[in-house]
N, C-alpha and C positions, 0 to 999 in steps of 0.2 A: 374370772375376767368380767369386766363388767359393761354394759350393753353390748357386747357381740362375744360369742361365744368363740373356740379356736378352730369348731367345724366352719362357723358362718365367713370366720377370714381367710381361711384356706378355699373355699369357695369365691370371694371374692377378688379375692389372687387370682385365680383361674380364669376368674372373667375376664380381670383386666388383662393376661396375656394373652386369650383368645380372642378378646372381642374389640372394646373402640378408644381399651387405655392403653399400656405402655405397650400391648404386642402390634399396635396399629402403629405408633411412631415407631418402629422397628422396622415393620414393614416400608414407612413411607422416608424413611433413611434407605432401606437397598433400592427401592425404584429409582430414586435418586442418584445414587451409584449404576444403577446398571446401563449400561452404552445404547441395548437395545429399547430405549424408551427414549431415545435421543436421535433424528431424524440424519443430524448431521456426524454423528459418534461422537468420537473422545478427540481433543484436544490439551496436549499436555505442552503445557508453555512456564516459563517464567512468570514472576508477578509483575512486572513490566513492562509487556510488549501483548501486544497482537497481532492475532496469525492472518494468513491467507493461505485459501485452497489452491491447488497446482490447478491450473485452467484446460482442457480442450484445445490442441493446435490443430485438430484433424478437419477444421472448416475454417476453410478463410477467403478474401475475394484478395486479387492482386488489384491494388489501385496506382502502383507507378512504378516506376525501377530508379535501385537506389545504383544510384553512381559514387558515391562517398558513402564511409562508413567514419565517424569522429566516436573515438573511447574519450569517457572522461570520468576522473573517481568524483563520489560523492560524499560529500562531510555533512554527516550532520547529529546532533545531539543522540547521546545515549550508544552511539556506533564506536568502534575502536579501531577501526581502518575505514578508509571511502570507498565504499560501493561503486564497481562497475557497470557505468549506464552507458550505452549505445543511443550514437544522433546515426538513423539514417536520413541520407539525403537525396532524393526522387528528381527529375526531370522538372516537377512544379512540387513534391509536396514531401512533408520531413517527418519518421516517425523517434520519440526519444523514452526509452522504456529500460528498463533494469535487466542485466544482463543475469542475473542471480535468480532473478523470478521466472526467466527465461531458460534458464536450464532448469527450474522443478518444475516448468509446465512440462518441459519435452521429457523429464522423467515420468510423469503422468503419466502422457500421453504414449510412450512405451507401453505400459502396463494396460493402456485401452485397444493398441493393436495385437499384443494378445493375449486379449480378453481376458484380462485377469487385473482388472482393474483396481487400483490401491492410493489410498489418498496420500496426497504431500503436502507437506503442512510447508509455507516460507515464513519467514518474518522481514524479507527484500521487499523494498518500496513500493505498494500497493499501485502503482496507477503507470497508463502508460496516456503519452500525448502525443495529437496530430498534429500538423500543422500546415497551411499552405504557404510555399517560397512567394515571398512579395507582401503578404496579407496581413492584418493582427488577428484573423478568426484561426481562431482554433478548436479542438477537441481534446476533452483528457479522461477519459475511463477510470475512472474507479474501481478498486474491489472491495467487496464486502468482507472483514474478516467472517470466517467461520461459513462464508458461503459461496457457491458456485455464482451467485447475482451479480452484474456489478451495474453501476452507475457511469452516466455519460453525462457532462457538462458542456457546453458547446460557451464559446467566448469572444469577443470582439474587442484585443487589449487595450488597454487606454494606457500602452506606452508613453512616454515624452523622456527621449534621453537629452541628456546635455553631454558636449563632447569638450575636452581639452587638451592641452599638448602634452600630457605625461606620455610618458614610454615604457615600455620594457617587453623582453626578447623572449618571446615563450614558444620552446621546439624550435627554434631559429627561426620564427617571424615577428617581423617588430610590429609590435602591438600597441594601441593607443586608448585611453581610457575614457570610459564614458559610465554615467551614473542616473539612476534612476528610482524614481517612488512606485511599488506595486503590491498591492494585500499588503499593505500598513510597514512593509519595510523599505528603507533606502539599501537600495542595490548599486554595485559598482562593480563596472563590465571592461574586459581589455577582449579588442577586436581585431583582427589581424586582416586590413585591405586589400592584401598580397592575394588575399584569396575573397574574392566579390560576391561572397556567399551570405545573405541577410538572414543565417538562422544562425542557433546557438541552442544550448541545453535550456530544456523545462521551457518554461515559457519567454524568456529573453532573447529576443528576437528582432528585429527590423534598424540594423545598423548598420553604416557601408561595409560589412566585411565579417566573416566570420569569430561570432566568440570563442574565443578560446579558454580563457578563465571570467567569475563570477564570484561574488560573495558582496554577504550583504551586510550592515554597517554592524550587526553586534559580535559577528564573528562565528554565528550557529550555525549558516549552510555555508556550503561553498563548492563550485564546479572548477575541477583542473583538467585541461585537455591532457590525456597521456599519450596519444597517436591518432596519424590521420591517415588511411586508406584508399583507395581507387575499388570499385566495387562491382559489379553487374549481375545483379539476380532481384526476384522481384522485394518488390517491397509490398506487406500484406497487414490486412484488418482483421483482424477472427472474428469469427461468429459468435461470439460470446451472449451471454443471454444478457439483457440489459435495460434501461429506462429510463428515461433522462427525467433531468435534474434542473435547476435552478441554482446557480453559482451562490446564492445566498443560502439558502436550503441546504444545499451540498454542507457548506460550512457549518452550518450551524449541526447537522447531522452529525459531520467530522466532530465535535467536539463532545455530542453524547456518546459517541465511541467510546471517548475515553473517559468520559467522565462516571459514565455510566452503562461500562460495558456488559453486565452480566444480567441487566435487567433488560438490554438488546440482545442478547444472544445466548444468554444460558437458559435458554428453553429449550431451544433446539441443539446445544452444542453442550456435551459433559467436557465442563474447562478446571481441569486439575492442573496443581500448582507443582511447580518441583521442588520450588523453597518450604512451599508450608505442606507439602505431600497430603493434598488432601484436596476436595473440591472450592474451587472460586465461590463465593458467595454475593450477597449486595455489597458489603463492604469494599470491595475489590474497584480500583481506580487505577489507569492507566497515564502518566506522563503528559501532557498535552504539549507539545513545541510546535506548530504547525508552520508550515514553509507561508503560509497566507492567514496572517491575521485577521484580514476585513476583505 
């Protein structure tokens, strides 16, 4: 053999699987794999969504008592049924949050009262929002995928509906339409007078009479009331950990989400795919359709 002998290659064979060649990329492939090197563990998702952690229901403040409870599904891209979201509605103040995210916190939160605490992964609509009856300020929480943190936005709507004579009968109240610009979309809202209630789902809000349905002009979200209640027990805040935000910030955050999710969160979160059975990498991009454009 010529300039290295077959002792000196077998020797340096050895190196490189004990020392800083191929047995060190070996090693820094199972660190990679291993969950315990991951603050927040294993996340196993599809390649086109992201998750959120089941929250803590075990601290909350009561801030009003819900007299109304309004169900309404929610439509929106990449879903294949509409999500049930909950309007309650308070004496001055309205909370409107997903009903699905709502039963895996309270699974959670099972598993914290005894003590044997175990994560829930959702992929139900990450945020809930406040709102005061009369106001356009409101409050909408965020969560973080992949983490216990979320984010608070606080807002002051810059509503302007226009209202007209259309009709139609939604649950048996006659409804009248009205339409509006908000986060880069035209919305068109049917509101039912019968009932003198100036809220409605997500942030659509301050019209003589309660929304009942919603959807906006391209056809990607949409709110349908499916029943309407009489209620009395508190209506509550959690204690969630949190830090507000800047509605512009917010957004633009929202969009490295997806655009650029693993280089926000795969440090601390081992995110395996079930399509490609293997861990998420840079390459990995998530959907963007957001209900707020601008």
């Amino acid at each position: 053999m010529t300039g290295m002998n077959k002792t000196s290659l077998l020797l340096l064979a050895a190196c490189m699987l004990c020392g800083t060649g191929f047995g060190q990329g070996i090693e820094r492939r199972r660190a990679g794999l291993d969950p315990r090197n991951y603050p927040n563990g294993t996340a196993i998702l599809n390649d086109g969504e992201l998750q959120y952690l089941g929250l803590s229901l075990l601290r909350a403040d009561t801030i009003d008592t819900v007299r109304h409870t309004v169900e309404y599904g929610f439509s929106y891209p990449d879903r294949d049924e509409p999500d049930p979201m909950l309007l309650e509605i308070g004496d001055s103040l309205t909370a409107f949050y997903s009903r699905r995210a709502m039963a895996d916190d309270s699974l959670y939160t099972a598993t914290l009262r005894q003590n044997r605490p175990r994560r829930v992964q959702t992929t139900a609509p990450g945020w809930r929002l406040y709102g005061r009856i009369g106001s356009r300020s409101v409050e909408q929480v965020h969560r973080i995928p992949f983490h216990e943190e979320t984010v608070t936005v606080g807002e002051t709507l810059p509503l302007e509906w226009r209202i007209d004579t259309l009709r139609q009968t939604v649950l048996g109240f006659v409804c009248y339409r009205a339409t509006t610009r908000y986060g880069g979309r035209e919305w068109q809202a049917w509101f039912a007078p019968e009932i003198p209630i100036p809220a409605g789902p997500w942030k659509l809000r301050g019209l003589p009479g309660l929304i009942l349905c919603a959807q906006d002009a391209e056809g990607l979200f949409s709110f349908r009331c499916r029943s309407i209640a009489t209620a009395k027990r508190p209506l509550l805040r959690y204690a969630w950990r949190t830090r507000p935000m800047r509605r512009e910030e917010w957004l633009a955050f929202e969009r490295r989400m997806h655009e650029t999710p693993h280089a926000l969160f795969g440090s601390h979160t081992l995110i395996i795919s079930l399509k490609k059975h293997g861990r998420q990498d840079e390459r990995w991009q998530v959907a963007y359709r957001p209900l707020e454009l601008e």
